[in-house]
N, C-alpha and C positions, 0 to 999 in steps of 0.2 A: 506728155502732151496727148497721146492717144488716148491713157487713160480715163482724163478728163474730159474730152471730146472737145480738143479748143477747135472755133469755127473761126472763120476769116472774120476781123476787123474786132470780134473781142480783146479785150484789154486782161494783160499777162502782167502779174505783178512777180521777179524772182527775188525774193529776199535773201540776204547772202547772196547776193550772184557772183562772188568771183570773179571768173574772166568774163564771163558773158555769153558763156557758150547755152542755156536754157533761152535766156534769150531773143537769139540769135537762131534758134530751132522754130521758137513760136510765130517770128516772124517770118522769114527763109519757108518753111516747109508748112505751116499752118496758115498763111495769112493773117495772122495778129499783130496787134499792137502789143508790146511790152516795155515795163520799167525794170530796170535793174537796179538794186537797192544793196548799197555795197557800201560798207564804214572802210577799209583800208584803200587811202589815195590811189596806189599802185596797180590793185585789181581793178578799179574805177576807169584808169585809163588803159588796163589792155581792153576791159572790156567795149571801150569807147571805140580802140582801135582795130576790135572783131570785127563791130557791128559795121565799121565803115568799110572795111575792105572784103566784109561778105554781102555788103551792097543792102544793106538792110536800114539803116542809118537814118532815113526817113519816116520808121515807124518804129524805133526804140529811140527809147530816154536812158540814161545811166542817171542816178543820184548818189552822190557818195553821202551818205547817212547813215543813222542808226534807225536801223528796221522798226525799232521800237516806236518811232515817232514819227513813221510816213503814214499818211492818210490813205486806205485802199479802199477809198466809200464805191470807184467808180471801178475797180477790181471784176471782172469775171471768175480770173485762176487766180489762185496764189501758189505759186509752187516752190516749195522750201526745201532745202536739205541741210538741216540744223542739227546741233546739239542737241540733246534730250532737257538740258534746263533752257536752252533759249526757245524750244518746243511748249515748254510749257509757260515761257513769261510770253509770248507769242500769243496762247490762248485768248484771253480778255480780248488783245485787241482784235483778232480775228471773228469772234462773237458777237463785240457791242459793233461795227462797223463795217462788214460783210452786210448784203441782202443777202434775200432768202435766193435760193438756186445760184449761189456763185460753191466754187468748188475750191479746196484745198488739194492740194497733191504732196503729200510729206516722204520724201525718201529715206529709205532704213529706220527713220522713229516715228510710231502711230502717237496720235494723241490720246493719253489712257481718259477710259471712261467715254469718246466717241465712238459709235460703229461705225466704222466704213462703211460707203456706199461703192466700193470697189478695191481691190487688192490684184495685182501683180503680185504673188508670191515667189517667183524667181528672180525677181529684181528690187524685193523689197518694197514695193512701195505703195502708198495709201492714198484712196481716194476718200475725201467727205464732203459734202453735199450743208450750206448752211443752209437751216440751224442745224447743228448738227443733232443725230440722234443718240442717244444717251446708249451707252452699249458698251460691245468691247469687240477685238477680233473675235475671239471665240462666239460673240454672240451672230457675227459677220458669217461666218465657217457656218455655224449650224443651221441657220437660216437656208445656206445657196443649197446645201444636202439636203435638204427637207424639197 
């Protein structure tokens, strides 16, 4: 969330969320709104039952869905930690339906062919900036040294 620079009352989309613990970070310690976007029932309701008992539960939503068919038009963050193929079937929709200045944050898998607009190299993880720019890490690395 820092890396992205989520600001109070932006909208946090977590795909895959799991329990709920992203979140339940954006709202809790950022002031955002977040959806959590979670296909198995069972993580759907811990996560349901994070957000209420960390008191947060008035500015997150849980969806039990398939990530692939949620609408993120009104999105600021997206912040994922996926597979490397659901990384990439993720793409498209994150492109055609993203604005321009909303932010991806992809943990341990970059999307090949974007350059980050930020990296966490100790923790993995990847900042992009829509649209994104056509690149790669390396093209990221050589830029910040220069």
């Amino acid at each position: 969330m820092e890396l992205a620079d989520v600001q109070p009352g932006e909208m946090v989309y977590d795909l895959g969320s799991g329990d709920g613990r992203a979140m339940v970070v954006a709202a809790r310690e950022f002031g955002a709104r977040a959806v959590g976007v979670e296909i198995e029932p069972v993580h759907c309701a811990v996560a349901w039952l994070r957000a209420l008992f960390s008191g947060v539960i008035a500015r997150v939503s849980i969806r039990c869905a398939d990530l692939r068919q949620v609408d993120l038009a009104d999105a600021d963050v997206v912040f994922l930690y996926l597979a490397p193929v659901l990384v990439d079937q993720i793409r498209p929709q994150l492109q055609s339906t993203l604005r321009p200045g909303a932010r991806v944050v992809s943990l341990s898998f970059p999307f090949e062919g974007w350059q980050p607009a930020g990296i966490d190299i100790g923790h993995l993880i990847f900042l992009y900036r829509m649209p994104p720019q056509r690149g790669s890490i390396e093209t990221y690395m050589r830029s910040t040294l220069t």
